[in-house]
C-alpha positions in Angstrom: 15.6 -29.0 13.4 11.7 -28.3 12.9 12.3 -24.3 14.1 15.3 -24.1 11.9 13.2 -25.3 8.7 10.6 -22.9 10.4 13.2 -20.0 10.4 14.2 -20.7 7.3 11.1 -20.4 5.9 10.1 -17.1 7.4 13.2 -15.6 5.9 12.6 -16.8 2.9 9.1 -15.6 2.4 10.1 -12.3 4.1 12.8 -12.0 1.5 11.0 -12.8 -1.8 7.9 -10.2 -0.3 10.4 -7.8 0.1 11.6 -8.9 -3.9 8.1 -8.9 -5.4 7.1 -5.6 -3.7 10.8 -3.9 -4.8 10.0 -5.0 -8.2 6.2 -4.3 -8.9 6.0 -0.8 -6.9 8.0 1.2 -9.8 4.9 -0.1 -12.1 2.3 -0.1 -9.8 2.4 3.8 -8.8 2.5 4.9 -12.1 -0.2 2.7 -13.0 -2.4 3.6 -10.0 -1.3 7.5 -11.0 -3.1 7.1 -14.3 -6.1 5.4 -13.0 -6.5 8.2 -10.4 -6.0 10.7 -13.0 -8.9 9.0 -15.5 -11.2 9.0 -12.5 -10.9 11.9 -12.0 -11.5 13.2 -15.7 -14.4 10.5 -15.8 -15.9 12.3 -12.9 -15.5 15.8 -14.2 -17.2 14.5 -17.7 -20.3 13.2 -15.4 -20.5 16.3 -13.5 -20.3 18.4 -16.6 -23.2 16.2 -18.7 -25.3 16.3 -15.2 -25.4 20.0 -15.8 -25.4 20.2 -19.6 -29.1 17.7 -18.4 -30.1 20.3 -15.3 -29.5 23.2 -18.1 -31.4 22.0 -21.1 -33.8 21.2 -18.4 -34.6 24.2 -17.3 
C-alpha cells in the first residue's frame, strides 16, 4: 500500500510540473525575450557613454 501512495505521489507531482511549466512558459519567454533585449540596449548605452568619456578625454 506504502509504494502505491508513493506512486501516486510521483504521478501527481510529475503531472502538476508538467501543468505549471505548460502554463508559465508562454509568459516566461516573452518575458525573458524583453529582458534580453533591454540588456542588450543597456549595454550598447554603456559602451556608447564609455567612448563619448575616452573621446572628450582625449
Amino acid at each position: 500500500m506504502r509504494q502505491v501512495v508513493q506512486l501516486w505521489f510521483v504521478g501527481t507531482a510529475v503531472f502538476l510540473s508538467a501543468a505549471m511549466i505548460w502554463a508559465f512558459v508562454p509568459v516566461l519567454i516573452p518575458v525573458l525575450g524583453v529582458t534580453a533585449g533591454l540588456g542588450v540596449i543597456v549595454a550598447g548605452m554603456v559602451s556608447i557613454a564609455r567612448w563619448i568619456e575616452r573621446y572628450r578625454a582625449s
